[in-house]
C-alpha positions, 0 to 999 in steps of 0.5 A: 872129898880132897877137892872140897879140902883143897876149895876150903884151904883156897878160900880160907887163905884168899880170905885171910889175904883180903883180911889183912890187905889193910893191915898188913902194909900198915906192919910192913910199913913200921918194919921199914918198908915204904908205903907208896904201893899201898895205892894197889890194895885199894881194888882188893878191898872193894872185893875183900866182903865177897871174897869172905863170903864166898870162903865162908861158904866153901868151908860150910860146904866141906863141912856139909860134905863131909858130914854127908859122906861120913869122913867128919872123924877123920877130916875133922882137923883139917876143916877146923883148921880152914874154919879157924883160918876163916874165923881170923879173917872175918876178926881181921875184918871186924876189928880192922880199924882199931888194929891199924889205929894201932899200928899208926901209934905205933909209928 
């Protein structure tokens, strides 16, 4: 069961990364960071939809593994923890337009 706990975390967090590939050069660059490697996110984009959905489906089949092997009770923090993770990047991605108008009012 640790390997699906592992997969879970690995893809919530690779999900989050691809979340926030567009909004996260955006806040360095208000921090004073300069914005000429922002070019290198662009081939992450292109990936970031099926980066969330695969997370998506690792973290419901640690659910469903779980849920099979009778261990919800005692993992249940640690997979609402990569649910909740998952949950914000699929946010990040919904909204990501409004936060980087932000961020560019910001400027």
């Amino acid at each position: 069961m640790q390997k699906y706990l592992s997969l879970s975390y690995l893809g919530s967090v690779s999900a989050i990364g691809v979340a926030t590939c567009c909004v996260l050069p955006m806040a360095m660059m208000l921090l004073g960071l300069g914005g000429s490697w922002l070019a290198i996110f662009g081939k992450i984009v292109a990936a970031g939809f099926y980066v969330l959905a695969i997370s998506t489906a690792l973290v419901v089949l640690s659910w469903l593994v779980s849920h099979r092997r009778g261990s919800i009770a005692r993992l249940k923090w640690w997979l609402v923890g990569s649910t909740v993770i998952t949950g914000m990047a699929w946010v990040i991605v919904f909204n990501e337009a409004r936060i980087n108008d932000y961020l560019i009012m910001q400027m």
